[in-house]
ZATOR-411342 format. One line per 10 residues: number of its first residue (from 0); their letters; for each residue x, y, z of N, C-alpha, C. Coordinates in steps of 0.05 Angstrom, whole numbers. Atoms other than C-alpha are relative to their C-alpha. Example, Ala and Ser with C-alpha at 12.3 -4.5 7.8 and 13.67 -1.06 7.14 Angstrom:
BEGIN
0	as	18,-24,0,246,-90,156,18,24,0 ~ -16,-24,-1,273,-21,143,-15,22,14
# end
This chain:
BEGIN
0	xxxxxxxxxx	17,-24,0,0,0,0,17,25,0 ~ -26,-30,9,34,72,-25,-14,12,28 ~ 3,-16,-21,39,119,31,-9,33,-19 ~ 15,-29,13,15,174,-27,-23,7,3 ~ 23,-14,-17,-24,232,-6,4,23,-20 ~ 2,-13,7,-62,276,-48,5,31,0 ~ -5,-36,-12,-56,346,-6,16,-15,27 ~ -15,6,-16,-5,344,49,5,26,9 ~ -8,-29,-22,-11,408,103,14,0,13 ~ -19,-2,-26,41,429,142,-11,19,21
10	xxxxxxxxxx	8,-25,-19,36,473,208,25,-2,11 ~ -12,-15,-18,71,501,262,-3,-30,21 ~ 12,9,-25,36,465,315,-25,-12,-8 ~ 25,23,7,-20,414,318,-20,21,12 ~ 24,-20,0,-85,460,308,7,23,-20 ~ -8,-16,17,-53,502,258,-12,-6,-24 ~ 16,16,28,-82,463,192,-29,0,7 ~ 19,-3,-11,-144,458,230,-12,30,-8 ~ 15,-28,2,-157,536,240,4,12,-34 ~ 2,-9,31,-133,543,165,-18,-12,-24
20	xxxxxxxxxx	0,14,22,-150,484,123,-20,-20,-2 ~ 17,15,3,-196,443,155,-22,-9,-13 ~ 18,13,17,-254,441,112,6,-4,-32 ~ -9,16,24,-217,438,50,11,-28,-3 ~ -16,34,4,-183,373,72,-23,-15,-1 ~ 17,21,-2,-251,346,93,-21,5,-26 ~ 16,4,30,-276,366,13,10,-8,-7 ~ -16,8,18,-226,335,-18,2,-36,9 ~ 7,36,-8,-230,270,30,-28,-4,-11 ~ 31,12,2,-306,266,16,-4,-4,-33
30	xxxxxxxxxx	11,4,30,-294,269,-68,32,-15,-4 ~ -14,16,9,-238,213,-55,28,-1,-3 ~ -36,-6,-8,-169,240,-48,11,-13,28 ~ -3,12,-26,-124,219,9,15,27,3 ~ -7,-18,-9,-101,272,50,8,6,30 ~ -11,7,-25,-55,287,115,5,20,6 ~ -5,-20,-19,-29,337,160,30,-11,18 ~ -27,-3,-20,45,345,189,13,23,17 ~ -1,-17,-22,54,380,252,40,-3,11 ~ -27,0,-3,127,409,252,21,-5,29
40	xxxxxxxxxx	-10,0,-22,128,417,328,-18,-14,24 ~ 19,12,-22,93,384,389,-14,29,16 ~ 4,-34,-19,77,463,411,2,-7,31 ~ -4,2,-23,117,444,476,-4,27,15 ~ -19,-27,-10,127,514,496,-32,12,-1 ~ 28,-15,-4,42,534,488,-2,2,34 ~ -4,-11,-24,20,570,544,-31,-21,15 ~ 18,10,-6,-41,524,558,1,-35,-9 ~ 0,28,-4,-50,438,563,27,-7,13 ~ -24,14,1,16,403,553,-4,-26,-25
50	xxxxxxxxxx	-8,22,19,47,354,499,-26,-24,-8 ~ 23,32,-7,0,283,523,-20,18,-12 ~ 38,2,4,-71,322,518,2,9,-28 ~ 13,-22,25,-55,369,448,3,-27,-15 ~ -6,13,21,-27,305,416,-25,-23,-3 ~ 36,18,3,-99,262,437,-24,21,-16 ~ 11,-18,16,-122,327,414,-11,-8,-36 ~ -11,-2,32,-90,322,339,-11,-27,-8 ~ 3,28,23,-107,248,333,-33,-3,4 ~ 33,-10,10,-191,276,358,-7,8,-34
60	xxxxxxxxxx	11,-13,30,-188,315,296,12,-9,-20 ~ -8,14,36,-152,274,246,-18,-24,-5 ~ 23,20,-3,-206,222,265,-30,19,-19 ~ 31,-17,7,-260,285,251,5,-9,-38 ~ -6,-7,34,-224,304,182,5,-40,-17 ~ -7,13,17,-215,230,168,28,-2,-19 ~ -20,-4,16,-147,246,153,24,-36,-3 ~ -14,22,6,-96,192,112,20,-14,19 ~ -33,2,-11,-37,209,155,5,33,10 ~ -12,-16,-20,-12,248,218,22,-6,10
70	xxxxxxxxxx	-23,6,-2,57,264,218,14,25,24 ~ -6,-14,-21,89,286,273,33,-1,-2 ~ -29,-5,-7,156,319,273,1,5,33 ~ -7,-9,-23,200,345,340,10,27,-7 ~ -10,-33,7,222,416,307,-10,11,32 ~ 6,-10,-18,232,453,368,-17,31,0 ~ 18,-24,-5,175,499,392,18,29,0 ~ -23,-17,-3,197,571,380,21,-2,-7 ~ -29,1,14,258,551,345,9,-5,-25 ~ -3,10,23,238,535,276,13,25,-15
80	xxxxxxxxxx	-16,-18,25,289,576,242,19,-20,-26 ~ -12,7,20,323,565,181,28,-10,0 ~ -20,2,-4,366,512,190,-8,-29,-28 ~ 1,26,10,389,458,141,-8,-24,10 ~ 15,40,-11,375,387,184,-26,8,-4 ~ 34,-3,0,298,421,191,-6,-5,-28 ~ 8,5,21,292,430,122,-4,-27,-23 ~ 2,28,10,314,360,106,-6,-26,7 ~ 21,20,-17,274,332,153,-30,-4,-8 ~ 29,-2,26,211,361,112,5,-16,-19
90	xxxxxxxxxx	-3,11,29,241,343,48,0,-34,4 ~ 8,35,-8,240,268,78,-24,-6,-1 ~ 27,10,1,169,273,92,-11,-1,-29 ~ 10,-9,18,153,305,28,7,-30,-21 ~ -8,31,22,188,242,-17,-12,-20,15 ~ 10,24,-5,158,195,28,-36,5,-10 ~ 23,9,6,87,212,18,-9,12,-26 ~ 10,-9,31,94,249,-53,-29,14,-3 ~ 29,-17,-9,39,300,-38,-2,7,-34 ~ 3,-14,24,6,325,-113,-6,38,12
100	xxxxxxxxxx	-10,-34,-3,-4,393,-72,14,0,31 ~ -9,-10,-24,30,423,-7,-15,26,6 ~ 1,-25,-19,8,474,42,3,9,17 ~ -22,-3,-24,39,511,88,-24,31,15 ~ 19,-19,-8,12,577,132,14,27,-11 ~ -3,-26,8,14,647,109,18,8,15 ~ -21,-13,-21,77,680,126,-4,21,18 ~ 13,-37,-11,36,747,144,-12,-8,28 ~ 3,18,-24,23,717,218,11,17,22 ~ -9,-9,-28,25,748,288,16,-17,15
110	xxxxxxxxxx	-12,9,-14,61,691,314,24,-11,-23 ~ -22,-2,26,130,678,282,6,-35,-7 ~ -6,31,0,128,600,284,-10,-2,-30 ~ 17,2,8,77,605,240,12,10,-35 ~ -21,-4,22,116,647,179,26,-21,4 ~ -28,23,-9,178,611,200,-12,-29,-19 ~ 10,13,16,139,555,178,-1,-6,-26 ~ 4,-1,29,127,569,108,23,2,-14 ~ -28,-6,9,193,597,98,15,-31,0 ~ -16,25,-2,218,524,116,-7,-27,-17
120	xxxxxxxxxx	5,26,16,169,487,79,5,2,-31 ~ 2,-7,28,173,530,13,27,-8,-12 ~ -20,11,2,254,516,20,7,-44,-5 ~ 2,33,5,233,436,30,-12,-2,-25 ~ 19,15,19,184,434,-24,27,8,-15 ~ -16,-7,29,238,466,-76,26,-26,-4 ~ -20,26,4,296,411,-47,-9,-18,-6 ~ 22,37,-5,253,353,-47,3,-3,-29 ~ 5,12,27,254,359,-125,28,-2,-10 ~ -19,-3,24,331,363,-134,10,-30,6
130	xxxxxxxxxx	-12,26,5,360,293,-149,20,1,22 ~ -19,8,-6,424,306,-118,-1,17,30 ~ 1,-9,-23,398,338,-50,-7,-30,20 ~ 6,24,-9,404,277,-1,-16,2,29 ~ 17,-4,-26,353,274,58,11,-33,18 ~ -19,20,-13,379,224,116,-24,-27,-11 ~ 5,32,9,328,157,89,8,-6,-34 ~ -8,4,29,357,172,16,-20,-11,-24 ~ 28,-4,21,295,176,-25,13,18,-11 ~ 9,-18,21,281,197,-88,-13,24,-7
140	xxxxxxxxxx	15,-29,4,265,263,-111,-25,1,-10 ~ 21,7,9,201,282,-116,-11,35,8 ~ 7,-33,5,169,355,-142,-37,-7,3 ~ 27,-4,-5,98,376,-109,-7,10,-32 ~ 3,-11,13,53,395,-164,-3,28,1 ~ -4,-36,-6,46,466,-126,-2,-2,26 ~ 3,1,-23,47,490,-61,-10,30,9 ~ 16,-25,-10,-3,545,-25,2,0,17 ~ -4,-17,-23,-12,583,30,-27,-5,12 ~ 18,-11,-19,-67,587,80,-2,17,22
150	xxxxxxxxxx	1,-17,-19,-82,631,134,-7,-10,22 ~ 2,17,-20,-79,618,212,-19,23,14 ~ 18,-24,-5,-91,689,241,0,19,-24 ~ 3,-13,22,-107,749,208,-21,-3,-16 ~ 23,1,15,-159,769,152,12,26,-23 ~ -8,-7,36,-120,776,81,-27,3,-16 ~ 17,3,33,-153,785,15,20,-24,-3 ~ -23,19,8,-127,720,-5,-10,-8,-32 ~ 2,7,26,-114,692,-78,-19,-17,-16 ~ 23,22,6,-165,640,-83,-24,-7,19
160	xxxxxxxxxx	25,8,-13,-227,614,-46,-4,-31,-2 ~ 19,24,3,-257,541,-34,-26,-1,12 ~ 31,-5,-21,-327,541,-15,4,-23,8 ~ -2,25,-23,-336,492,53,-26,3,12 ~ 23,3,-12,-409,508,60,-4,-29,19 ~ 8,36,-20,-416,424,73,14,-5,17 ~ -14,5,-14,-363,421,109,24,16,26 ~ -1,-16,-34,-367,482,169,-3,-18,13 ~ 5,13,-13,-391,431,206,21,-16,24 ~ -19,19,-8,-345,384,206,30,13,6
170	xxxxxxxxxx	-21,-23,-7,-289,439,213,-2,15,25 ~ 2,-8,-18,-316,463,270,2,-20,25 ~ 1,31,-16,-316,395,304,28,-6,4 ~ -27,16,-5,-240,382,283,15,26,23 ~ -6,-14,-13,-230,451,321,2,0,30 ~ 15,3,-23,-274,443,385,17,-29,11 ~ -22,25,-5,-225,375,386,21,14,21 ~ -17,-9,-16,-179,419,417,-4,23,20 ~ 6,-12,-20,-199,435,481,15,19,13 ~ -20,-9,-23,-142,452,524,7,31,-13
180	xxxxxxxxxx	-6,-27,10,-132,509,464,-23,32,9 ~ 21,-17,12,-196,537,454,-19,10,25 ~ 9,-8,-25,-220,532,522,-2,8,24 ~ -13,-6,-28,-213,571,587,-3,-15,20 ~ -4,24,-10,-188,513,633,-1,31,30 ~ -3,-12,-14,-189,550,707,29,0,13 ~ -28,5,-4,-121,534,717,25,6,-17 ~ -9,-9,27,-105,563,647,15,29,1 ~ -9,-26,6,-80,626,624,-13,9,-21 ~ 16,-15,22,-119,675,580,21,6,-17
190	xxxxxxxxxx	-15,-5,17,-89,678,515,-17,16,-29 ~ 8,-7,20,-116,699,443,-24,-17,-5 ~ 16,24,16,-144,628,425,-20,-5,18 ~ 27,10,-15,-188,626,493,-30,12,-2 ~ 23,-17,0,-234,685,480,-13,0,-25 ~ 11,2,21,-272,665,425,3,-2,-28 ~ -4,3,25,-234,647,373,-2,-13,-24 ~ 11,22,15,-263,583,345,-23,13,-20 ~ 25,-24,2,-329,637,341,17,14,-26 ~ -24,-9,18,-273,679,297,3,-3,-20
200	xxxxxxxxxx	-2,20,24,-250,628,249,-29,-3,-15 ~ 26,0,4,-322,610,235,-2,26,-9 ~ 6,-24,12,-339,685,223,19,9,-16 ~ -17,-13,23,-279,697,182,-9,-25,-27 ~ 23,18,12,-307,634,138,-20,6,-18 ~ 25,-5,16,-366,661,124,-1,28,-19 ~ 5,-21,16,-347,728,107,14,-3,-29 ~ -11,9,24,-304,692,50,-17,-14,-16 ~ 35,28,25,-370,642,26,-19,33,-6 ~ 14,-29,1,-405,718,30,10,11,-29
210	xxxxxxxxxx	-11,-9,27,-351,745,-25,-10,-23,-25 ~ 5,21,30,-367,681,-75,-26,-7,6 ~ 30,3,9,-445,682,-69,-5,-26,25 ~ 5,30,-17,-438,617,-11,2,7,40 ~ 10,-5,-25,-447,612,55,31,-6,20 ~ -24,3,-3,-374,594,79,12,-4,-22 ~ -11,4,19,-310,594,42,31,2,14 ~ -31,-9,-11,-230,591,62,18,10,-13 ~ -26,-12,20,-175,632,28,22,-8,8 ~ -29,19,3,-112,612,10,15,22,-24
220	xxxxxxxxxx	-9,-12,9,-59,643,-23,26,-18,-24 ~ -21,13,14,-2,629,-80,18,14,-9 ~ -24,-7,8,60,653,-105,1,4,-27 ~ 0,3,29,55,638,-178,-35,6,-10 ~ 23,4,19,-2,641,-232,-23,-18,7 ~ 14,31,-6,-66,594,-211,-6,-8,-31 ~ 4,5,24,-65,548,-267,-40,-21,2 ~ 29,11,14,-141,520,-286,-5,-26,-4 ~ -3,31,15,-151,445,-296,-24,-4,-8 ~ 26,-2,24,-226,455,-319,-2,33,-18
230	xxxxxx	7,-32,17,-257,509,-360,-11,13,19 ~ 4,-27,-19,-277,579,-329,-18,-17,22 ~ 11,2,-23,-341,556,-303,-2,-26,11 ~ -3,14,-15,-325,498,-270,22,9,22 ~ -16,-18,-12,-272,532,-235,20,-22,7 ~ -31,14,-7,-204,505,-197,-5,-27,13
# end
């Protein structure tokens, strides 16, 4: 059985793909793709749970999304800078499960893990295709067909849209998965993510399904040209 996976998200931290991407992974599982999520760091260093509950967390909501494959790096919390071993620690993942797209989070980000991120995966996706770049299990090179952006915080104009009317639902479910984030524990600390930010996401959502005539929608961003694989109106 191939370990190939149609879309392959990266994050920061487990809940990161979630507040970006979640209902596009669970449209793309429901019309038959396989599709995963790799969480660069265990977010040791968050100011709320610990390690054990976020990671029963991550495997709640890869259960929601139905996802193929949850990959869990150790990139240290707060420390993902641009270093060679990190990057060819991606580029390992990337040849092992031969993603046809990648996505990473919007560099434009109040927390710097989060750009950091992108910057590391956009450097992996580019090695991953050169023959003679060696990652430590010595795989084959292997070039994403593209790689986008999504958004974690923040509220871009972003380059594209997927409508997730069917699948708010179930995006809000893989969210609410993560309690220890999203919810003020009394033993907790008030942060960004406790005061209503699930509420947030959700309303940023809709005001994107609002711009394309639908009732939810997620933006995402790209670097290059979006190329078309149907005609106009069938869209991307």
């Amino acid at each position: 059985m191939t370990d190939q996976l149609d879309i392959l998200a990266f994050g920061a931290h487990p809940d990161d793909v979630e507040i970006g991407m979640a209902g596009t992974l669970a449209k793309y599982k429901e019309q038959g793709y396989k599709t995963g999520i790799c969480d660069l760091t265990y977010a040791e260093r968050s100011s709320n749970g610990n390690v054990e509950i976020r990671q029963k967390e991550a495997s709640e909501a890869a259960r929601v999304l139905e996802l193929d494959a949850r990959i869990q790096l150790s990139l240290p919390d707060r420390g993902l800078f641009m270093k060679e071993a990190y990057i060819l620690e991606i580029v390992s993942v990337i040849r092992k499960y031969k993603p046809r797209l990648v996505f990473a989070p919007y560099c434009e980000d109040r927390h710097p893990d989060h750009g950091n991120c992108a910057r590391l995966v956009e450097e992996a996706v580019f090695s991953s295709g050169i023959k003679r770049v060696e990652d430590a299990k010595s795989q084959g090179a292997h070039k994403p067909g593209n790689l986008y952006f999504y958004q974690i915080n923040g509220l871009h104009k972003p380059d594209f849209l997927i409508e997730i009317s069917s699948q708010i639902e179930k995006k809000a479910k893989a969210l609410e998965a993560y309690t220890s984030q999203f919810e003020r524990d009394p033993s907790g600390v008030d942060t960004p993510l406790t005061n209503g930010y699930v509420e947030a996401v959700i309303s940023r959502e809709r005001a994107y399904g609002k711009q394309i005539g639908s009732m939810y929608a997620e933006g995402f961003f790209a670097k290059g040209p979006i190329v078309l694989n149907h005609d106009l109106l069938g869209g991307i």
